[in-house]
TORDOTOR-446940 format. One record per residue (C-alpha): x, y, z; residue number from 1. Coordinates in Angstrom, 3 decimals, padded with zeros to 6 digits. Layout:
REM TORDOTOR-446940
<r><u>X</u><v>Y</v><w>Z</w><vexgu>NUM</vexgu></r>
...
//
This chain:
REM TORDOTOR-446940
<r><u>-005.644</u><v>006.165</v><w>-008.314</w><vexgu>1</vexgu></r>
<r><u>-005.470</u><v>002.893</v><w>-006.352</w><vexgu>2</vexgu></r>
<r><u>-008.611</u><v>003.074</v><w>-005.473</w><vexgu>3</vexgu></r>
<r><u>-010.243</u><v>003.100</v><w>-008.432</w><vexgu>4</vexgu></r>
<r><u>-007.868</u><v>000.940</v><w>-010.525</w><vexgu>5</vexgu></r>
<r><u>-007.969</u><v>-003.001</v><w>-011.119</w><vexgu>6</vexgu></r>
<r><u>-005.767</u><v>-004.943</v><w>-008.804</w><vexgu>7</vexgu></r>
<r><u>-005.182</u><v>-008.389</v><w>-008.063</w><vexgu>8</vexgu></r>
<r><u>-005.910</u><v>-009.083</v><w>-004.342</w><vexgu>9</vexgu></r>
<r><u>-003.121</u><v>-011.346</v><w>-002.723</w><vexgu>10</vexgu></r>
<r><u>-004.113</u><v>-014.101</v><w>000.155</w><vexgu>11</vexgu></r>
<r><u>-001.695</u><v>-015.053</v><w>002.259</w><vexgu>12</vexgu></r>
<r><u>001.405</u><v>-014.794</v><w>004.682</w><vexgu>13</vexgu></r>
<r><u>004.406</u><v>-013.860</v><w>002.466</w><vexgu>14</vexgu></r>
<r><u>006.406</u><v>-015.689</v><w>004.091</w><vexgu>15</vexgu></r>
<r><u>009.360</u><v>-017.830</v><w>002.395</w><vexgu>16</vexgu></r>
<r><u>008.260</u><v>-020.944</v><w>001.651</w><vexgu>17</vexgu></r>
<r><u>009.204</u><v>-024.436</v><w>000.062</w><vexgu>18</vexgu></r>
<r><u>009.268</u><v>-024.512</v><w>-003.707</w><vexgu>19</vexgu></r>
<r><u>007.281</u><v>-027.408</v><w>-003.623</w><vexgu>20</vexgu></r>
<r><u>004.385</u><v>-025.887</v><w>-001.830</w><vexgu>21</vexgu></r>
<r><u>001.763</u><v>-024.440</v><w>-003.446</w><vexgu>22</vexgu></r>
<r><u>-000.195</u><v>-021.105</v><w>-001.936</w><vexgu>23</vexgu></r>
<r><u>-003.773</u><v>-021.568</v><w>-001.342</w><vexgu>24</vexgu></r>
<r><u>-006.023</u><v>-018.645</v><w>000.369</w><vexgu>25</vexgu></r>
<r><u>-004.962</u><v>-020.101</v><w>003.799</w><vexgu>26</vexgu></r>
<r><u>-001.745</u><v>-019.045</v><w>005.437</w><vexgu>27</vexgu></r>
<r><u>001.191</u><v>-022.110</v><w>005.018</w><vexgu>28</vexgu></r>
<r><u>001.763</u><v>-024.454</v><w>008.194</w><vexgu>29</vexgu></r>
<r><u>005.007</u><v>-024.867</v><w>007.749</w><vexgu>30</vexgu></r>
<r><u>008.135</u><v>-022.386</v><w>006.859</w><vexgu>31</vexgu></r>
<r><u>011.390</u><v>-022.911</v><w>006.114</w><vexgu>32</vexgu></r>
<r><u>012.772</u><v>-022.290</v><w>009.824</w><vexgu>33</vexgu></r>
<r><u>010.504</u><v>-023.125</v><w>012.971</w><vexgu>34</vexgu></r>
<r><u>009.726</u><v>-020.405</v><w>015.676</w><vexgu>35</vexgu></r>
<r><u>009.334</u><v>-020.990</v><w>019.168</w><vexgu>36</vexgu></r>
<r><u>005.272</u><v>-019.721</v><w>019.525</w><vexgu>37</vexgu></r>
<r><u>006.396</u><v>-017.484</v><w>022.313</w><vexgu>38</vexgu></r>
<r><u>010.006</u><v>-016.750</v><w>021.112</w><vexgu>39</vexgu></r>
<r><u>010.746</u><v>-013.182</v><w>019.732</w><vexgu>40</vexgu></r>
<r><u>012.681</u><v>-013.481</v><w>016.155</w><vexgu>41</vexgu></r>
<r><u>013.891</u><v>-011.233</v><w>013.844</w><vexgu>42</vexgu></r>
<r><u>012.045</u><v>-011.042</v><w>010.192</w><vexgu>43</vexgu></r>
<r><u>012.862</u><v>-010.069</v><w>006.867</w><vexgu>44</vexgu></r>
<r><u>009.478</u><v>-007.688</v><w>005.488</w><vexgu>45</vexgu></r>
<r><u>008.547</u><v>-004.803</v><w>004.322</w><vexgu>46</vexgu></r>
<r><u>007.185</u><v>-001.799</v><w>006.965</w><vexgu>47</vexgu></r>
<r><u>003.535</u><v>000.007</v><w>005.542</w><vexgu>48</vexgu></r>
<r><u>004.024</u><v>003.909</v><w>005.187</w><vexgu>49</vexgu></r>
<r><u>000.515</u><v>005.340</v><w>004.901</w><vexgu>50</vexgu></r>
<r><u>-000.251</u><v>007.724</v><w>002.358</w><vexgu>51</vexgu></r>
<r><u>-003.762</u><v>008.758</v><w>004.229</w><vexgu>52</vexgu></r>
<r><u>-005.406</u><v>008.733</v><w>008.026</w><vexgu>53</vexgu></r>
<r><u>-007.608</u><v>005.607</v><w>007.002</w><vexgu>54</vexgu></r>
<r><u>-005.767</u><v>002.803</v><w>008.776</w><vexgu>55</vexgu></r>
<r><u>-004.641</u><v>005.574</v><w>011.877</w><vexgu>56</vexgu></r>
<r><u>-008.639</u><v>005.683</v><w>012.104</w><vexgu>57</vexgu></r>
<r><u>-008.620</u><v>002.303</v><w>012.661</w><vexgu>58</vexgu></r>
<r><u>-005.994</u><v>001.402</v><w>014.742</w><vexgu>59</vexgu></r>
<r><u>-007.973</u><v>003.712</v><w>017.139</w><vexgu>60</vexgu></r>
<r><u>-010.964</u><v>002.380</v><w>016.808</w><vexgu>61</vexgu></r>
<r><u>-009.929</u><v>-001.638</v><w>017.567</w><vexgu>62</vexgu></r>
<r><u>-007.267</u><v>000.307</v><w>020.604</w><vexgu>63</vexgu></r>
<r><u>-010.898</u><v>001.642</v><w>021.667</w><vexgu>64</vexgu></r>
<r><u>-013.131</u><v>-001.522</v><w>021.645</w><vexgu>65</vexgu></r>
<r><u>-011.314</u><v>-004.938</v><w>020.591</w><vexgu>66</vexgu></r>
<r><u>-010.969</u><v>-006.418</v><w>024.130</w><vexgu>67</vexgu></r>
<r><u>-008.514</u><v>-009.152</v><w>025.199</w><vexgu>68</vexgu></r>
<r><u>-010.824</u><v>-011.700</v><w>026.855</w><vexgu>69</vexgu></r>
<r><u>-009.222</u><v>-014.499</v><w>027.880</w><vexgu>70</vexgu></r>
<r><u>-006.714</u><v>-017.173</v><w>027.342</w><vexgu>71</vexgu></r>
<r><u>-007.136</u><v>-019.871</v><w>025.023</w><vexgu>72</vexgu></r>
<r><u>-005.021</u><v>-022.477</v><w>027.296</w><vexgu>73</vexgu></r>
<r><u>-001.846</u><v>-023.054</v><w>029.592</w><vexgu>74</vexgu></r>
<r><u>000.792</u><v>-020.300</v><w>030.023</w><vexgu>75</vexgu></r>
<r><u>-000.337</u><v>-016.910</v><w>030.348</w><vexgu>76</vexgu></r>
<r><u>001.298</u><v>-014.030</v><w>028.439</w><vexgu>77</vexgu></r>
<r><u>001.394</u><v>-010.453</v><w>030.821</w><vexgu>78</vexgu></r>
<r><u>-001.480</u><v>-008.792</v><w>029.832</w><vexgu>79</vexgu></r>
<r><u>000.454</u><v>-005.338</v><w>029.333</w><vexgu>80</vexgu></r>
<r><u>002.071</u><v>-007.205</v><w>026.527</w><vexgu>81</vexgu></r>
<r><u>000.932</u><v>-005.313</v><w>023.098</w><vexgu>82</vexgu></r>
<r><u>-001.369</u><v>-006.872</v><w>021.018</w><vexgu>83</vexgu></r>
<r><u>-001.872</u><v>-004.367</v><w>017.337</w><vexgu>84</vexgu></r>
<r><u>001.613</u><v>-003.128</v><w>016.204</w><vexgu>85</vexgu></r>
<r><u>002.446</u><v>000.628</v><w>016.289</w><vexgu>86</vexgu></r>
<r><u>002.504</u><v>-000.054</v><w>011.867</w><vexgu>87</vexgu></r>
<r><u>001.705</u><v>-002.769</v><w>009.636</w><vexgu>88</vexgu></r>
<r><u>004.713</u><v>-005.015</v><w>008.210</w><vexgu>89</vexgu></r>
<r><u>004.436</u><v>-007.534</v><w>005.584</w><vexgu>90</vexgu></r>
<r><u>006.428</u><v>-010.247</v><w>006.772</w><vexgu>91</vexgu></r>
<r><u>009.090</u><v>-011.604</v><w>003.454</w><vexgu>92</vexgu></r>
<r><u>010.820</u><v>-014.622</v><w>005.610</w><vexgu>93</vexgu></r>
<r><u>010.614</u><v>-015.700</v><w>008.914</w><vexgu>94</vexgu></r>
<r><u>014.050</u><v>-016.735</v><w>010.884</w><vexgu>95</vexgu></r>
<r><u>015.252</u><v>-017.726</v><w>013.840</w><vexgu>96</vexgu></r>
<r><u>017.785</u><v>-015.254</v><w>013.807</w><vexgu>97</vexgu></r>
<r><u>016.667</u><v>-013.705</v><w>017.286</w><vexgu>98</vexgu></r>
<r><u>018.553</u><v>-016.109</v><w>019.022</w><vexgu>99</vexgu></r>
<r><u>021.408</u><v>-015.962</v><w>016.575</w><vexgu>100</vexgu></r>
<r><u>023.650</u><v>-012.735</v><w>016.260</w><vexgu>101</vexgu></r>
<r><u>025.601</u><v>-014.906</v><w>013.754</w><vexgu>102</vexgu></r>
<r><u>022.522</u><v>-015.109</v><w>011.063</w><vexgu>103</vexgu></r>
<r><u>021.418</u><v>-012.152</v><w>012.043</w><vexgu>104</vexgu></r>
<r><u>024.506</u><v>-010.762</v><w>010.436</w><vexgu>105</vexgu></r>
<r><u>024.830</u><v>-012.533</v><w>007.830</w><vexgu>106</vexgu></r>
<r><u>021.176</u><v>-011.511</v><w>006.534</w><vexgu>107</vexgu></r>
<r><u>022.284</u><v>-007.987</v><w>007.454</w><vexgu>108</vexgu></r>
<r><u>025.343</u><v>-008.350</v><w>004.856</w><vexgu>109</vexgu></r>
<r><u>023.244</u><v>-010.075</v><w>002.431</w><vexgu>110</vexgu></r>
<r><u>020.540</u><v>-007.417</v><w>002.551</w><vexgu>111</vexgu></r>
<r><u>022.871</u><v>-004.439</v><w>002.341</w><vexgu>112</vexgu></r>
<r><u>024.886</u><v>-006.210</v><w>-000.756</w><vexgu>113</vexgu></r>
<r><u>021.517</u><v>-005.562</v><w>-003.194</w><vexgu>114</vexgu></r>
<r><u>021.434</u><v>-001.820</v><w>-001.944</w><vexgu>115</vexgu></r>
<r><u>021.501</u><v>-000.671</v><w>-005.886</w><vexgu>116</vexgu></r>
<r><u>019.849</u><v>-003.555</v><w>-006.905</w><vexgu>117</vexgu></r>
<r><u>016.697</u><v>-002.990</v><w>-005.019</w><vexgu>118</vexgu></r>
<r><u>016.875</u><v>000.806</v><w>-005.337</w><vexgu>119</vexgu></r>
<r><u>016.802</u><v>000.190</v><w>-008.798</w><vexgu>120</vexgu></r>
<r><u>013.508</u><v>-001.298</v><w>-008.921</w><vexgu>121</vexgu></r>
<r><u>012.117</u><v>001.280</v><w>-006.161</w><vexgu>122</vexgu></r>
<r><u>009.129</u><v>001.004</v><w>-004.234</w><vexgu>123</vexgu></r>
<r><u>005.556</u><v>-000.088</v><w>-004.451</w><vexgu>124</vexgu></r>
<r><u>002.288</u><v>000.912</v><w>-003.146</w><vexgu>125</vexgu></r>
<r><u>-000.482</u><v>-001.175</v><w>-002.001</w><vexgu>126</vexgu></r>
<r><u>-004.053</u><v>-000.601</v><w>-000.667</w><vexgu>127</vexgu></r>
<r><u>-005.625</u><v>-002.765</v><w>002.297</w><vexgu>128</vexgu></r>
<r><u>-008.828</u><v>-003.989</v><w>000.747</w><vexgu>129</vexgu></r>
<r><u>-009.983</u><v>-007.248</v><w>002.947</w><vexgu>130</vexgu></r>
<r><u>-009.877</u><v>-008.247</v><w>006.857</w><vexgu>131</vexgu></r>
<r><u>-010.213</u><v>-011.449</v><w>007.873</w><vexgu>132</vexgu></r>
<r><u>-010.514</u><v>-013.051</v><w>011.666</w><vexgu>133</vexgu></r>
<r><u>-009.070</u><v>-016.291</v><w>012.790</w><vexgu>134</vexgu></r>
<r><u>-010.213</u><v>-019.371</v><w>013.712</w><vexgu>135</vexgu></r>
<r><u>-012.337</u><v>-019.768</v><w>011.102</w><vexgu>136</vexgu></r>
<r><u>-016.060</u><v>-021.077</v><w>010.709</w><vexgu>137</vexgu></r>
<r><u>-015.811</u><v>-025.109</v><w>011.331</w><vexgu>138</vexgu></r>
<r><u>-018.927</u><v>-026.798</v><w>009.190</w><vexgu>139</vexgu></r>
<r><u>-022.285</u><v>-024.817</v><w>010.029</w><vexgu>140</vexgu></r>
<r><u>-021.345</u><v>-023.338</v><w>013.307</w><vexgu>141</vexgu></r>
<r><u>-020.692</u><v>-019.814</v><w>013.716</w><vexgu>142</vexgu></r>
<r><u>-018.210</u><v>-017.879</v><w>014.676</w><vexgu>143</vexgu></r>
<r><u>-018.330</u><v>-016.165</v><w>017.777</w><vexgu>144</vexgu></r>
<r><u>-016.994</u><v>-012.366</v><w>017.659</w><vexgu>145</vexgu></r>
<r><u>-016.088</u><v>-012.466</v><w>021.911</w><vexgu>146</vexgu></r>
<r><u>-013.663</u><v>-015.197</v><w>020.807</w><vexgu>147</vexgu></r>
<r><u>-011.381</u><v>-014.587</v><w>017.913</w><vexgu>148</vexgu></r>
<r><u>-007.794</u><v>-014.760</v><w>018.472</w><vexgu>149</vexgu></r>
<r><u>-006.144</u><v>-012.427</v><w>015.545</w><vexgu>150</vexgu></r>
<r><u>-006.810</u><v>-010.163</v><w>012.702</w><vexgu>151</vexgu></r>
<r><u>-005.647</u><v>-010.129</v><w>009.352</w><vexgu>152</vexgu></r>
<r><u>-005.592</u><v>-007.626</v><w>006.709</w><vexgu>153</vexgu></r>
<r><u>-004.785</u><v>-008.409</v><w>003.532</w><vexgu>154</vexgu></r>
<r><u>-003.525</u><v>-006.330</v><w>000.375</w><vexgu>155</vexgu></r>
<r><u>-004.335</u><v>-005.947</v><w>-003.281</w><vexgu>156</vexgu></r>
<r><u>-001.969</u><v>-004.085</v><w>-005.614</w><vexgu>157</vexgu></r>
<r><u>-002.207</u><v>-002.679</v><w>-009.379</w><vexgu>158</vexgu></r>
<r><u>-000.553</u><v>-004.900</v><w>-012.017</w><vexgu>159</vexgu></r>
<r><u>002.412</u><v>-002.651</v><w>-012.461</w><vexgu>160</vexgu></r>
<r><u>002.885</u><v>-002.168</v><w>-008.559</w><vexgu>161</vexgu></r>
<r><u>003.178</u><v>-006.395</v><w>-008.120</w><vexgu>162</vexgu></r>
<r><u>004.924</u><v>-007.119</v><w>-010.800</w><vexgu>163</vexgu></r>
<r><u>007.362</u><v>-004.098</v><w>-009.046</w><vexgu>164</vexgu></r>
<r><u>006.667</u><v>-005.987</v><w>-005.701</w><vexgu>165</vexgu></r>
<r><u>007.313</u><v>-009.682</v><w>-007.744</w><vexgu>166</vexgu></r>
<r><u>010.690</u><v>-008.749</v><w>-008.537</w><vexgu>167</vexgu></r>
<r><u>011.984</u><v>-007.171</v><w>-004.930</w><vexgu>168</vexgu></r>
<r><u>010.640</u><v>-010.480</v><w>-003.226</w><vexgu>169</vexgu></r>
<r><u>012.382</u><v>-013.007</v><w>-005.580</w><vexgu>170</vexgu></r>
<r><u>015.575</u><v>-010.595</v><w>-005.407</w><vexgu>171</vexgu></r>
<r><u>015.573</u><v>-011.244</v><w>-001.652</w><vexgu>172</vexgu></r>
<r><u>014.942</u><v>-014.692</v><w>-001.616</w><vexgu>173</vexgu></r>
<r><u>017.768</u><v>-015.419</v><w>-004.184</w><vexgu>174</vexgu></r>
<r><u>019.815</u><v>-013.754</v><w>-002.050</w><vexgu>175</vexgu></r>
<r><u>019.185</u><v>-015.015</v><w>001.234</w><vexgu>176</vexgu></r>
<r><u>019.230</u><v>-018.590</v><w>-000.422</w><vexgu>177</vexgu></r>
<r><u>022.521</u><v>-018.231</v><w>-002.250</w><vexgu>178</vexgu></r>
<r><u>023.638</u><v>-016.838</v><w>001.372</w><vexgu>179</vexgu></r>
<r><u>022.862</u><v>-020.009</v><w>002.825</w><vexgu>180</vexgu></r>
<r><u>020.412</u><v>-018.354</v><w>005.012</w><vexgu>181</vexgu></r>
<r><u>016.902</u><v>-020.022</v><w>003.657</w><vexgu>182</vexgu></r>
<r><u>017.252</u><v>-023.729</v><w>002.304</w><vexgu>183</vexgu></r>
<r><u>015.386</u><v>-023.626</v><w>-000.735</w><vexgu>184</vexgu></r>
<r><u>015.250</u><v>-020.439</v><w>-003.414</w><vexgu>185</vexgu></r>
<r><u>011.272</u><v>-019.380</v><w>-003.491</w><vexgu>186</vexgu></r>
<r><u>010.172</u><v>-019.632</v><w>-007.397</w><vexgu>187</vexgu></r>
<r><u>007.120</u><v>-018.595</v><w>-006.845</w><vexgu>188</vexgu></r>
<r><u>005.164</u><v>-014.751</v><w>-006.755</w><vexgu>189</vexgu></r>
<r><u>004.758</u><v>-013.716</v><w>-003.098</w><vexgu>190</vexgu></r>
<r><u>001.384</u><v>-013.197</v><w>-001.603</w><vexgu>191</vexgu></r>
<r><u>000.763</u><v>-011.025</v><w>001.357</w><vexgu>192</vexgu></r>
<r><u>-000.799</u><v>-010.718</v><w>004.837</w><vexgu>193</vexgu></r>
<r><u>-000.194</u><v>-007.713</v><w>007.605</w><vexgu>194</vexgu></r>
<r><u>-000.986</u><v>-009.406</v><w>011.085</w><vexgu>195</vexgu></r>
<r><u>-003.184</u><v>-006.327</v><w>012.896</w><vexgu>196</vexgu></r>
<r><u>-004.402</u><v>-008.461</v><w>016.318</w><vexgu>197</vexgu></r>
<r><u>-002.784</u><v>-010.886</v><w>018.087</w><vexgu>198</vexgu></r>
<r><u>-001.348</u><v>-011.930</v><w>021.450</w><vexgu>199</vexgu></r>
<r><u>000.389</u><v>-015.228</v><w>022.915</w><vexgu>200</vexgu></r>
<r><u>-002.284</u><v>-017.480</v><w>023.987</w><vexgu>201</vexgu></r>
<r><u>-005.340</u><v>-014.734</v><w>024.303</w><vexgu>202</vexgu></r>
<r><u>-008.719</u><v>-014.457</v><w>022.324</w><vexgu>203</vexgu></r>
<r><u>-010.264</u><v>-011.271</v><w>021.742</w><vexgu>204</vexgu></r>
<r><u>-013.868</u><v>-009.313</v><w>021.978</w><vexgu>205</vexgu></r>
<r><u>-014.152</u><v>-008.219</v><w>018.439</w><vexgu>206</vexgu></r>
<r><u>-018.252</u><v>-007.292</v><w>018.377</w><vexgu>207</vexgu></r>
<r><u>-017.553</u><v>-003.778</v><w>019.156</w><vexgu>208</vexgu></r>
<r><u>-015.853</u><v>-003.762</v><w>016.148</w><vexgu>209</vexgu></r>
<r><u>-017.901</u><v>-005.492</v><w>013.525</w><vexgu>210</vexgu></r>
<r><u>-020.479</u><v>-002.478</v><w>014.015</w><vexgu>211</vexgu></r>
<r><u>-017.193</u><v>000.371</v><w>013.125</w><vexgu>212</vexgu></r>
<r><u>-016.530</u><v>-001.485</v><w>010.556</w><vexgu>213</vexgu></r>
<r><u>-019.080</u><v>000.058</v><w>008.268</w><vexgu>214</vexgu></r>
<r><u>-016.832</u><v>003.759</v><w>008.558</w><vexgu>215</vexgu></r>
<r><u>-014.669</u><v>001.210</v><w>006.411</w><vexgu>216</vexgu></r>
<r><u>-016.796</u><v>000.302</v><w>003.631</w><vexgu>217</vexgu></r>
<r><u>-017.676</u><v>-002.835</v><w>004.908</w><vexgu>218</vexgu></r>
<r><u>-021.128</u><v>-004.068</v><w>004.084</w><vexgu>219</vexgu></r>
<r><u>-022.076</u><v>-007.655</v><w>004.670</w><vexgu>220</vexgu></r>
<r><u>-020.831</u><v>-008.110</v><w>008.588</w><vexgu>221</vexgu></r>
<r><u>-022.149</u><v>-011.285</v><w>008.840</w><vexgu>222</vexgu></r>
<r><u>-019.621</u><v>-012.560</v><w>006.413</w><vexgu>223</vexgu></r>
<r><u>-017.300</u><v>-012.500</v><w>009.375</w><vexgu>224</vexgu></r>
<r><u>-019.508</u><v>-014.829</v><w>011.279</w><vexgu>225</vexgu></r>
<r><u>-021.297</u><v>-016.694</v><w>009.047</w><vexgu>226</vexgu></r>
<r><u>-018.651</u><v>-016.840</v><w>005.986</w><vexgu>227</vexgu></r>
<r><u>-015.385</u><v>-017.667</v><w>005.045</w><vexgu>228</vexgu></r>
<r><u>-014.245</u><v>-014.979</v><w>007.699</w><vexgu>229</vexgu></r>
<r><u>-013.706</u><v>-011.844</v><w>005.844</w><vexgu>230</vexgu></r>
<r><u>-015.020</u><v>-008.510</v><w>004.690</w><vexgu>231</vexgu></r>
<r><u>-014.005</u><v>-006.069</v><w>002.153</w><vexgu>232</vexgu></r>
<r><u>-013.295</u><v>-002.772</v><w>003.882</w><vexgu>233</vexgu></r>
<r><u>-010.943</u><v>000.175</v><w>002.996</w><vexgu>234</vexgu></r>
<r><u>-008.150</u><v>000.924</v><w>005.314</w><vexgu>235</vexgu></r>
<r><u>-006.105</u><v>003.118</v><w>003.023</w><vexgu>236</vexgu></r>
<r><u>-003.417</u><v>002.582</v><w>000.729</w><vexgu>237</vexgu></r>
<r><u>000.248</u><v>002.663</v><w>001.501</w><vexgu>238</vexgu></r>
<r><u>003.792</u><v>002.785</v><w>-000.028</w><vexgu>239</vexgu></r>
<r><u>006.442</u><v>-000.007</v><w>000.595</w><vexgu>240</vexgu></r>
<r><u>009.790</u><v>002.021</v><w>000.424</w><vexgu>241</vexgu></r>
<r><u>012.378</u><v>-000.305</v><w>002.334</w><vexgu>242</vexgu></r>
<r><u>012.731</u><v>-003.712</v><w>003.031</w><vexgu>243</vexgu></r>
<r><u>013.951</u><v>-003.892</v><w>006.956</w><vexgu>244</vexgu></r>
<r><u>015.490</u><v>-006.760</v><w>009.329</w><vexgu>245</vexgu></r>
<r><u>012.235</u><v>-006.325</v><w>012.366</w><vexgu>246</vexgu></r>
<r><u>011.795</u><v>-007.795</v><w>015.843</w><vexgu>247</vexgu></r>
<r><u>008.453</u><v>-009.817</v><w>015.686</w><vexgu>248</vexgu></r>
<r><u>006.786</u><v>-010.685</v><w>018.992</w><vexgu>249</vexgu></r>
<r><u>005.111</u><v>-013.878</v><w>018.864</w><vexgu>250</vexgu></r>
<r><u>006.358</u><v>-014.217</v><w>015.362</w><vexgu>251</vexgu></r>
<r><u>002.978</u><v>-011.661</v><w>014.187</w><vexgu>252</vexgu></r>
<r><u>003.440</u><v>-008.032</v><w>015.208</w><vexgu>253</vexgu></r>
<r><u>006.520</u><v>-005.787</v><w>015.313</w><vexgu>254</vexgu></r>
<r><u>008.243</u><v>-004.895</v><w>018.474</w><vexgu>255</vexgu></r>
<r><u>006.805</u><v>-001.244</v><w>019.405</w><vexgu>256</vexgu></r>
<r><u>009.877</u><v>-001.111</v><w>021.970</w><vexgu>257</vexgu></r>
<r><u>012.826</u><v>-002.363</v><w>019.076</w><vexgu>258</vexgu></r>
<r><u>014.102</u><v>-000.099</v><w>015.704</w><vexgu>259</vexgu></r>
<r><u>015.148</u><v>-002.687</v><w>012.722</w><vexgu>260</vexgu></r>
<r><u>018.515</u><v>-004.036</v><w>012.820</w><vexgu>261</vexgu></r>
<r><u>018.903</u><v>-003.013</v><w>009.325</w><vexgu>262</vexgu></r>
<r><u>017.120</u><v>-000.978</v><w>006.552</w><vexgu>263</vexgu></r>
<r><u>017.526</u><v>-000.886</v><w>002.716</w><vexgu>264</vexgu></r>
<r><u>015.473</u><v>001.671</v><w>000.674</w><vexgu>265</vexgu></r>
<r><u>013.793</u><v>000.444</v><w>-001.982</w><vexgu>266</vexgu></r>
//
């Protein structure tokens, strides 16, 4: 079972970047296309399916008592705007495609032309074993729980199910390269990240939270404000059975209100 089994835990946005860059266990500042902060786009990832109640649990829980507090600065974003998605989605490459119906197209063809290919290799599975808050601790000071501005899960996955999820990811980014849609192939394994908080410009309440989080397994809280930011928790484990063209809102969570443009089973 994936719970009980060895897995590598992966630490980052898997996001397509330059070959050059290495990954470290914070998220890469730069991408190979630039998004507007506020600007919807349209994302190449893979959608969660759960295979338990674990992260439903959850997503009640922070719907019940993570707060939007404030804004950080400048424009504010209308506070009916959503800030957890309606499912997790591991985000593959980012694109400014939104604002493109050219390139949104031609990732559409590109996708659809490795139907067999990535049906061939078939899905994966997954289990969300860490969450981690942003901004993170600056020297000695603490961070303050009324004033976090997103949460992060992040994965770990069985040797057999990465090297599985290895081979989709550098499938895709071949593809997409030779397409001319990314600049640069990706030669390097993808790490992973599911944005599960976040809204334009607004911090959030999280202490609420940090209490509920020991229904998850988590058992050194103060890690979140006192650490490097995250906890080990279990949220459930899931199955990654299509790769999908996705509305993003604020280039983190996927549009509740949009269906993918396009959808390849893996």
């Amino acid at each position: 079972m994936l719970a009980s089994s060895v897995r590598q835990p992966l630490r980052a946005s898997a996001t397509l970047v330059s070959a050059r860059r290495s990954f470290t266990s914070q998220a890469p500042s730069s991408t190979l296309f630039r998004v507007g902060t506020l600007a919807p786009c349209n994302v190449v990832g893979f959608p969660l399916t759960p295979l338990d109640d674990k992260y439903a649990r959850f997503k009640q829980i922070v719907e019940q008592t993570v707060v939007p507090s404030r804004v950080r600065r400048g424009r504010v974003y209308p506070k009916t705007s959503p800030f957890i998605g309606n499912h997790l989605f591991l985000n593959v490459s980012r694109s400014v495609s939104g604002k493109d119906q050219e390139t949104d197209n031609k990732i559409i063809n590109a996708l659809q032309s490795i139907r067999d290919d990535l049906a061939a290799v078939g899905p994966f599975k997954l289990s969300m074993g860490e969450l981690s808050v942003l901004p993170k601790e600056k020297g000695n000071v603490p961070r303050d729980p009324s004033a976090i501005f997103q949460i992060t899960l992040r994965p770990t996955l069985e040797q057999s199910e990465r090297e599985r999820a290895n081979k989709i990811f550098r499938t895709i980014a071949l593809t997409l390269y030779e397409a001319g849609i990314i600049k640069k192939n990706a030669d390097i394994d993808p790490v992973f990240s599911a944005v599960c908080v976040s809204r334009y410009n607004t911090t959030f309440d999280i202490t609420a939270l940090v209490e509920s989080l020991k229904e998850f397994g988590a058992t050194d809280l103060s890690r979140l404000t006192e650490a490097g930011g995250s906890v080990n928790v279990d949220l459930g484990n899931f199955e990654v059975n299509e790769v999908i063209l996705q509305k993003l809102l604020w280039v983190k969570i996927a549009d509740p209100e949009t269906k993918p443009l396009t959808s390849v089973k893996l």
